[in-house]
C-alpha positions as CSV (number, residue, x, y, z in Angstrom):
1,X,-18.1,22.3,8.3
2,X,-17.1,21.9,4.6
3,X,-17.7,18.4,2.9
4,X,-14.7,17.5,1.3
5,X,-14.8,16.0,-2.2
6,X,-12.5,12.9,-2.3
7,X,-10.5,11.4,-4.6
8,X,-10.4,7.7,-5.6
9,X,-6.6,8.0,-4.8
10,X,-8.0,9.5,-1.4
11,X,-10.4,6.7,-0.9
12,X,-8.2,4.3,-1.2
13,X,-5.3,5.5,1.1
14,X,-8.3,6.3,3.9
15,X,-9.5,2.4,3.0
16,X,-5.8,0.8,3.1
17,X,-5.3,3.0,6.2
18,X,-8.9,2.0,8.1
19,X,-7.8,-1.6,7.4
20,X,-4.4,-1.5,8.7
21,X,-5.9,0.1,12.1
22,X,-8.5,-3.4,12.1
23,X,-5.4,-5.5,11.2
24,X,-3.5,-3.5,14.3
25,X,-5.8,-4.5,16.5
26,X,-6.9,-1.2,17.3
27,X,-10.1,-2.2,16.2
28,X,-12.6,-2.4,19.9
29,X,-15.6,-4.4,20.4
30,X,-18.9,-3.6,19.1
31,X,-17.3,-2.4,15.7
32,X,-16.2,0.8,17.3
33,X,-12.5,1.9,16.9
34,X,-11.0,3.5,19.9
35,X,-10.7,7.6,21.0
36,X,-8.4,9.0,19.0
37,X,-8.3,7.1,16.1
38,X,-9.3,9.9,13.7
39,X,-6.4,12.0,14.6
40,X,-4.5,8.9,13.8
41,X,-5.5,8.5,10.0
42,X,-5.7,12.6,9.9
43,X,-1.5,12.4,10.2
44,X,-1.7,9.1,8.4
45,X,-3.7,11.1,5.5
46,X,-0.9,13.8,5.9
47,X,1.5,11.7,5.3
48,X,0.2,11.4,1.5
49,X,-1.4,14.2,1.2
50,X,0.6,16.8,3.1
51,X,-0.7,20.1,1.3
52,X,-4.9,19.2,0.6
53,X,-5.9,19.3,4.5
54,X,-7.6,16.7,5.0
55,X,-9.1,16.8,9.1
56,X,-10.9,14.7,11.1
57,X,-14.1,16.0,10.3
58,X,-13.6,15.1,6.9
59,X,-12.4,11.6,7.8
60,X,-15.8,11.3,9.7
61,X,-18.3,12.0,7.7
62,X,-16.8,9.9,4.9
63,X,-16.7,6.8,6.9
64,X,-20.3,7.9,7.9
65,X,-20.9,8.0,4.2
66,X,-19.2,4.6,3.5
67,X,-21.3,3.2,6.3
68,X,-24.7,4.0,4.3
């Protein structure tokens, strides 16, 4: 797996898009979001960011990161 070396522009879309899933109520109990969700803010990302390939992976270990 290659790390993948964000961008504050990147942050912040991943951020605005993390809070709108909480503010969705896809948010489930014991501060765990539910299956699927990553695939969810992958096309979300894409969206934005349709040619830097951003996966799930990615997505993962940076909120793994944030969560430090």
């Amino acid at each position: 797996m290659t790390r993948w070396a964000w961008s504050e522009v990147e942050e912040e879309i991943l951020l605005t898009n993390l809070t709108s899933l909480v503010d969705q109520g896809v948010w489930q109990a014991e501060n765990r979001f539910h299956p699927g969700y990553l695939g969810v803010l992958e096309n979300q990302m894409r969206v934005y960011f349709p040619e830097a390939g951003i996966k799930q992976n990615h997505i993962e270990e940076k909120i793994k990161k944030m969560e430090e």
